[in-house]
Residue, then its C-alpha position, 0 to 999 in steps of 0.5 A: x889596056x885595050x885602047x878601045x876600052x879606056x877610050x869607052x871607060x872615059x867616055x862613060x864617066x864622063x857621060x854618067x856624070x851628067x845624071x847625079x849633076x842634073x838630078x841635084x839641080x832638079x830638086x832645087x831648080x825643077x824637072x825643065x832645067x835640069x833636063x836642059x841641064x843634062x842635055x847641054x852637058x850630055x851633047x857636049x860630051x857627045x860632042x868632044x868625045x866622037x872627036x877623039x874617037x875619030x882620031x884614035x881610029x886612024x891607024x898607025x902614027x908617023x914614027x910607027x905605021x904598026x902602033x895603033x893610038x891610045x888614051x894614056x891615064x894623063x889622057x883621062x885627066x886632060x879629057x875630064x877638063x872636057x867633061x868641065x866645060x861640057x858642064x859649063x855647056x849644061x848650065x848654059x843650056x839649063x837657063x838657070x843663073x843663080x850664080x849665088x845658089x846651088x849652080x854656081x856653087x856647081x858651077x864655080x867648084x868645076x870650074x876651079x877643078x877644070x882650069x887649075x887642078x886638073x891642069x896643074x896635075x897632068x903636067x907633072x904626072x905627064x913627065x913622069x908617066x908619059x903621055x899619048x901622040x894625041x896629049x899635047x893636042x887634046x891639052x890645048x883643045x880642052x883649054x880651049x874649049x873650057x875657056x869658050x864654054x866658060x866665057x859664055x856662063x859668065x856673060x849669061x851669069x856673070x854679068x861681063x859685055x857679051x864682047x869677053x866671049x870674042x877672043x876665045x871665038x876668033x881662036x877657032x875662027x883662025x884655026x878654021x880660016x888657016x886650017x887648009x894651008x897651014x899645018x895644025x901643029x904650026x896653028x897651035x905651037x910657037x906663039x909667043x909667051x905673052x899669049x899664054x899670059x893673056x889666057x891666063x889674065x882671060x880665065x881669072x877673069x872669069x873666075x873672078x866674075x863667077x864667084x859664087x859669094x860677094x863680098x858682103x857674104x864674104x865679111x859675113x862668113x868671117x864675122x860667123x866664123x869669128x863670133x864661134x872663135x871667140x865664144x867657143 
């Protein structure tokens, strides 16, 4: 496939998810939110993907002046988690925080896919089909930027210190401060595996905070779920 197609194809489905999110908040949330909504994920999506596009037009890669570069399938999934924290960007935007209602449902379900599906499934698919120059960075960025994006809607939310938002903040800090003198790849490869732990510890945390039932709602569920067992 032409890279300039899948780039364009990607792009539009991430874009166009914008519009059936942002009109499910509008029944239960008002036209002002969801169009907050729906503009925040919208810009985000602008934002990530101009980047990428950047990059893809720069000809040529350092093993073979003659390829052009181009998204792979695995690509895809890795920008889809971009698309998740565009998402994160939307609900933070739209100013609605009902994290027990329809948006944190929305917000909850998205965020399980971004930080554990999609990143369980291109590792494996990636060894398998291969993946472009760009995967490995667009892998770390996109991990990057959900956990920023998702800090954020769990301070606003979620009720954690605005302090939780520091760590994923002075990431980029680095990378702009050392950017000039130290070679991207040098920035993000080699750190120790302690760090990988932390993130983890880091999103969990997240997750955790945004959990769309207490666990009031929780006994509740299994006592309903109980009574049907016993009475059916």
């Amino acid at each position: 496939m032409n890279p300039h197609v899948r780039y364009a194809a990607i792009t539009a489905a991430l874009m166009s998810a914008a519009i059936p999110l942002g009109t499910a908040l509008r029944h239960r949330y008002g036209p002002a939110a969801a169009a907050r909504f729906t503009a925040g994920m919208s810009a985000s999506v602008i934002a990530q993907q101009s980047l990428v596009g950047l990059v893809l037009r720069r000809d040529g890669s350092p093993r073979d002046p003659r390829r052009r570069r181009a998204l792979s399938p695995v690509d895809a999934i890795t920008l889809s988690r971009g698309g998740a924290a565009a998402l994160m960007v939307g609900l933070l935007t739209s100013g609605i925080r009902d994290r027990r209602g329809r948006a944190g449902w929305l917000g909850w379900t998205t965020l399980l896919y971004g930080a554990i599906v999609s990143d369980w499934l291109d590792g494996p698919i990636a060894r398998r089909l291969g993946t472009s120059e760009l995967g490995a960075t667009l892998d770390i960025e996109a991990d990057s930027w959900l956990t920023l994006s998702t800090s954020a809607v769990a301070v606003a939310a979620g009720g954690l210190p605005a302090y939780v938002v520091a760590p994923p903040i002075l990431r980029y800090v680095r990378l702009a401060a050392l950017r000039r003198i130290v070679p991207y790849r040098d920035l993000v490869s080699g750190d120790p595996l302690w760090t990988r732990h932390v993130g983890m510890a880091q999103m969990m945390l997240y997750i955790g905070q945004l959990v769309t039932l207490s666990l009031m709602s929780w006994r509740r569920l299994n006592a309903r779920l109980r009574f049907h067992r016993e009475s059916g």
